[in-house]
C-alpha positions as CSV (number, residue, x, y, z in Angstrom):
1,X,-29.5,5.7,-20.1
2,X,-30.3,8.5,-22.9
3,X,-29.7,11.5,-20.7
4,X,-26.7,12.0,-19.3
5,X,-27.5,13.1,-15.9
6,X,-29.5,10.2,-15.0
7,X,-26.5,7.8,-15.7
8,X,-24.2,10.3,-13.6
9,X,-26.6,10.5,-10.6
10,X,-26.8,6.9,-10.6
11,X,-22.9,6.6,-10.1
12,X,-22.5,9.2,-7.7
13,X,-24.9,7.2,-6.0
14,X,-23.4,3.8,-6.7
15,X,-20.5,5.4,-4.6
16,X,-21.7,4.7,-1.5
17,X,-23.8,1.7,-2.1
18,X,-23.4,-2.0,-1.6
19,X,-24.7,-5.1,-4.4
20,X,-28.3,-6.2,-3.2
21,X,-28.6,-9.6,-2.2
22,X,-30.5,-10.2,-5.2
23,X,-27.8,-10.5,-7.7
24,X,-28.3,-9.8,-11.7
25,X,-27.1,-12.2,-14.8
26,X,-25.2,-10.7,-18.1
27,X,-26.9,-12.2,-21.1
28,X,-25.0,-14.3,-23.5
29,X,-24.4,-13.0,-26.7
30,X,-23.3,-16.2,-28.4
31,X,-19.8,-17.2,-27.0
32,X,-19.3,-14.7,-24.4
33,X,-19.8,-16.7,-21.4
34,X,-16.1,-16.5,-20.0
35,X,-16.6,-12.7,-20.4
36,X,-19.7,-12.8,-18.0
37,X,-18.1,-14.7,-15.9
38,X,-14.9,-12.2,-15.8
39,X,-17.4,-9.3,-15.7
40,X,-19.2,-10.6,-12.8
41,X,-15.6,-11.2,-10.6
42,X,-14.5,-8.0,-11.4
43,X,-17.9,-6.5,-10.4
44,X,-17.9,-8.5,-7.2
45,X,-14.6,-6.9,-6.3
46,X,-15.3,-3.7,-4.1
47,X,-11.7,-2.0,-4.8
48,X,-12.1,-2.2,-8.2
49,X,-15.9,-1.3,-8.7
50,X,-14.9,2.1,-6.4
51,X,-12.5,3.0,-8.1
52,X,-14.6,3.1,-11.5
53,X,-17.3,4.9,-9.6
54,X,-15.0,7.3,-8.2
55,X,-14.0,8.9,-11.4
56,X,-15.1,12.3,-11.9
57,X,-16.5,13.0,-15.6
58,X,-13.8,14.8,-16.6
59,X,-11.8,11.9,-16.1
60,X,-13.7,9.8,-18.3
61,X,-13.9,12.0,-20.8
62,X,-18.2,13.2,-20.2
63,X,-17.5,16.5,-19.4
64,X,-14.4,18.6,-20.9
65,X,-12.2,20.3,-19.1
66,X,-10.6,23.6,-20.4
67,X,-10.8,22.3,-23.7
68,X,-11.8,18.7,-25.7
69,X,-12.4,15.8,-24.3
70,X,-11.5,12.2,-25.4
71,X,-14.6,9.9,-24.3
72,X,-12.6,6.8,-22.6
73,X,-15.5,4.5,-23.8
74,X,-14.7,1.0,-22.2
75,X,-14.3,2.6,-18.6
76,X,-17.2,4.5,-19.5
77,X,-19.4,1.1,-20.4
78,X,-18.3,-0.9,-17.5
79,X,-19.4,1.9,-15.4
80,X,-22.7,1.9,-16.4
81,X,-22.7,-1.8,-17.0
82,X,-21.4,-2.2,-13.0
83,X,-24.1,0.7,-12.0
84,X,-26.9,-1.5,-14.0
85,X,-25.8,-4.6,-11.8
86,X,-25.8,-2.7,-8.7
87,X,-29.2,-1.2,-9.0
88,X,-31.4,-2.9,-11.2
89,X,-34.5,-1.4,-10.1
90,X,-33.1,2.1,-11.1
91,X,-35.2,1.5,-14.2
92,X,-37.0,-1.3,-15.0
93,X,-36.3,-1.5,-18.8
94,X,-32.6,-3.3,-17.9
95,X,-33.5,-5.9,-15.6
96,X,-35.9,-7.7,-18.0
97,X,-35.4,-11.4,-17.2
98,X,-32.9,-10.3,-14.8
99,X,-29.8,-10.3,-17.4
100,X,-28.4,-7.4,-18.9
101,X,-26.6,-7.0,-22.0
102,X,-23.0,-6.9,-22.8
103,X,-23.2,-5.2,-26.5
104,X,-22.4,-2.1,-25.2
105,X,-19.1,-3.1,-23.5
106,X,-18.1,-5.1,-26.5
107,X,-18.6,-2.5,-29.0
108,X,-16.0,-0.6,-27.0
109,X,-13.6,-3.3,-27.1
110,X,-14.0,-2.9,-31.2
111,X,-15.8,-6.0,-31.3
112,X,-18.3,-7.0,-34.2
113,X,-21.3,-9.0,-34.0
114,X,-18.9,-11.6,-35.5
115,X,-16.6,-11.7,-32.9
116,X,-18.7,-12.5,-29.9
117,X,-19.3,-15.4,-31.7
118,X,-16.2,-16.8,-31.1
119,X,-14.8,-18.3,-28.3
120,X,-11.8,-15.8,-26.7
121,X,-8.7,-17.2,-24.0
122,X,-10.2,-15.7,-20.8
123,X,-6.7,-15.0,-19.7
124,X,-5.6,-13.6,-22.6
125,X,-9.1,-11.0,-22.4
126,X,-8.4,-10.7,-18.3
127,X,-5.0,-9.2,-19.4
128,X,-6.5,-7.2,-22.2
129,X,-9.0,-5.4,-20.5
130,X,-7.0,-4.5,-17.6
131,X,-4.4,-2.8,-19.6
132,X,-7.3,-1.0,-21.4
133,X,-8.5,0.1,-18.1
134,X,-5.2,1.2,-16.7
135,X,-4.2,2.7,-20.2
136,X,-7.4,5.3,-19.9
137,X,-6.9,5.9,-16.2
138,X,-5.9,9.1,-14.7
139,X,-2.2,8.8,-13.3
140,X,-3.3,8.8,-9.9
141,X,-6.0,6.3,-10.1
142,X,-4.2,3.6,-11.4
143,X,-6.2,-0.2,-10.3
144,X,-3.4,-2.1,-11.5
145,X,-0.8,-1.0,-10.3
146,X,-2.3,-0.5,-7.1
147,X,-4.1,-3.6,-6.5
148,X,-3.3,-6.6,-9.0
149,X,0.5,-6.0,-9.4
150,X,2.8,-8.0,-8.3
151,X,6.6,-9.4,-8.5
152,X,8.2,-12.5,-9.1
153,X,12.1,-13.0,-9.3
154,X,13.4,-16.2,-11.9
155,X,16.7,-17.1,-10.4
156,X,19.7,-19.3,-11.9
157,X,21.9,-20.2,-9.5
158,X,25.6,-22.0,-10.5
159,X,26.0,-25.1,-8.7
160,X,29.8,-24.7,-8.7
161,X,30.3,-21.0,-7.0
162,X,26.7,-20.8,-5.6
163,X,26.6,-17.4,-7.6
164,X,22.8,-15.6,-8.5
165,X,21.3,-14.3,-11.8
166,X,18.2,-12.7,-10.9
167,X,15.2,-11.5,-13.5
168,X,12.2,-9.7,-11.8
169,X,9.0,-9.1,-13.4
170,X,5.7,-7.9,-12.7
171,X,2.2,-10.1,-12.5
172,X,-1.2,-9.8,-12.5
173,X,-1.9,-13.0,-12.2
174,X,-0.9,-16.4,-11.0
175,X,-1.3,-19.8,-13.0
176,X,-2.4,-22.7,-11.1
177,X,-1.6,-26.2,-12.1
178,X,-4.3,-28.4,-11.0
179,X,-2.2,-31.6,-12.8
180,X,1.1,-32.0,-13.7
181,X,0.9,-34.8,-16.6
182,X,4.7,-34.2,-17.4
183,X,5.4,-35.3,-13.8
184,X,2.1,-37.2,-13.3
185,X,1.5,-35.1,-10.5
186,X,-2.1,-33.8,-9.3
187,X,-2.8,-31.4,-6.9
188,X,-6.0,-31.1,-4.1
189,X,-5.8,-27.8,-3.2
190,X,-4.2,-24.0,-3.7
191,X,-2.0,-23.7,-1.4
192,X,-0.1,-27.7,-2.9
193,X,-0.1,-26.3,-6.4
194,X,1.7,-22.5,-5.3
195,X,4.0,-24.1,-2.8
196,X,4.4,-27.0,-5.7
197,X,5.3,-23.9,-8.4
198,X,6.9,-21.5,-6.4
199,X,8.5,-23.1,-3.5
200,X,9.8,-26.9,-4.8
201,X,10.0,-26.6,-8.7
202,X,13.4,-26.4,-10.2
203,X,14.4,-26.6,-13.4
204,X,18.4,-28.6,-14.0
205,X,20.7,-26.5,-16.2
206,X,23.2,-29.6,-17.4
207,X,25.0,-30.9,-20.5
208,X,24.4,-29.6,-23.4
209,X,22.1,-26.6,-21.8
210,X,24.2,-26.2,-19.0
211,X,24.5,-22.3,-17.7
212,X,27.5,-19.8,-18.6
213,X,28.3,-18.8,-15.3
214,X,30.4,-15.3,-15.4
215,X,31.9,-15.9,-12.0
216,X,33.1,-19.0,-13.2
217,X,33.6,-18.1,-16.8
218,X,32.4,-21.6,-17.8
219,X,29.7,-23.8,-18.2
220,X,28.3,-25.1,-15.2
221,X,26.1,-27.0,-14.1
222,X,22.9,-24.8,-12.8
223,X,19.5,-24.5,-11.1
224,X,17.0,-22.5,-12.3
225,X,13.6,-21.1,-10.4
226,X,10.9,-18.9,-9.8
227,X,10.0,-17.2,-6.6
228,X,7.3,-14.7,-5.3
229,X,9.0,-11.8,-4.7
230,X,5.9,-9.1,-3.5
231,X,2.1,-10.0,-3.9
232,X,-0.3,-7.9,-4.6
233,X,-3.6,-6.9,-2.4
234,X,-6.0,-8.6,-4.9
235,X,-4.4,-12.3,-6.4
236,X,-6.2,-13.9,-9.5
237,X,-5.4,-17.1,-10.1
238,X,-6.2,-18.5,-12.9
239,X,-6.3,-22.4,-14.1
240,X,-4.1,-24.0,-16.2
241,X,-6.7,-26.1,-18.4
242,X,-3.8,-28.2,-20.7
């Protein structure tokens, strides 16, 4: 898009639009296939894709407002990379073999040609680009927050006066553990590896890592565990491949 008000019309029109049934590949630029594959989840996901196309340009930084603007280039790139994969036949020059590029997007990462050569942790990216995203949101706009955060709470409980420790954190994603080669354990389906995780697994606090308890002021024999505390409206999972 070399003028600027093509690419905005296109987004304002993206607004109201559904993906066509004929869907559009992302071209590989070496090693980058678990970021297509991220891309084209996250792209497939209609709370997320309208709240990208919802943002005025002043919010991402095209248009300034009473003053300079700050471009927020990796919202900016997935915007029109999303827009592209919407609408191919907006112009003709970006479906050519019916896979668009990535460059853009990864050039607002900070990424060298050298660097899409190598193989990145999907999870590791997942987290990455989300907290890029939320960092160049406006306040009110959040995704995160809104959609993919949710709580978990690690207990310790003493096995002597039945008292609670309680930690709760935030996630944005769950691991799944398709096999358990600690426990020689395998698992056929979601809902046995969450309820495995979060609902049976306990960890023994004994001997020579045995728990403090304060109530009891002493070492004590102790439980420790991890429980879904609130989900979010949008749960990734993601697989545990060791």
């Amino acid at each position: 898009f070399s003028k600027k008000q093509s690419f905005l019309s296109l987004i304002h029109f993206q607004m109201a639009s559904t993906p066509k049934s004929s869907f559009i590949g992302l071209r590989n630029q070496g090693a980058t296939c678990y970021l297509n594959s991220l891309i084209q989840s996250l792209f497939l996901t209609p709370e997320f894709r309208q709240q990208l196309f919802c943002l005025t340009e002043s919010e991402v930084g095209l248009q300034a407002n009473g003053g300079k603007s700050k471009r927020k280039k990796i919202i900016v790139e997935l915007q029109k990379l999303f827009a592209r994969l919407q609408s191919p036949d907006f112009t003709g020059e970006y479906c050519a073999n019916f896979a668009l590029s990535t460059k853009s997007l990864t050039k607002s990462f900070g990424w060298n040609a050298e660097q899409a050569q190598d193989q990145h942790d999907i999870n590791e990216l997942y987290n990455l680009l989300l907290d890029g995203i939320e960092q160049q949101m406006p306040s009110h706009k959040k995704i995160l927050s809104r959609y993919y955060e949710g709580h978990t709470v690690n207990v310790i409980e003493c096995l002597q006066c039945h008292g609670h420790s309680q930690r709760r954190e935030k996630f944005a994603q769950l691991n799944i553990i398709l096999e358990d080669q600690f426990n020689r354990v395998s698992f056929d389906s979601l809902p046995q590896s969450l309820h495995a995780a979060y609902l049976e697994n306990m960890e023994k606090l004994e001997n020579e890592n045995a728990y403090f308890c304060n109530q009891c002021n002493a070492k004590t024999n102790a439980q420790k565990f991890c429980r879904i505390a609130a989900l979010p409206s949008i749960i990734v999972c993601n697989l545990n491949r060791f």
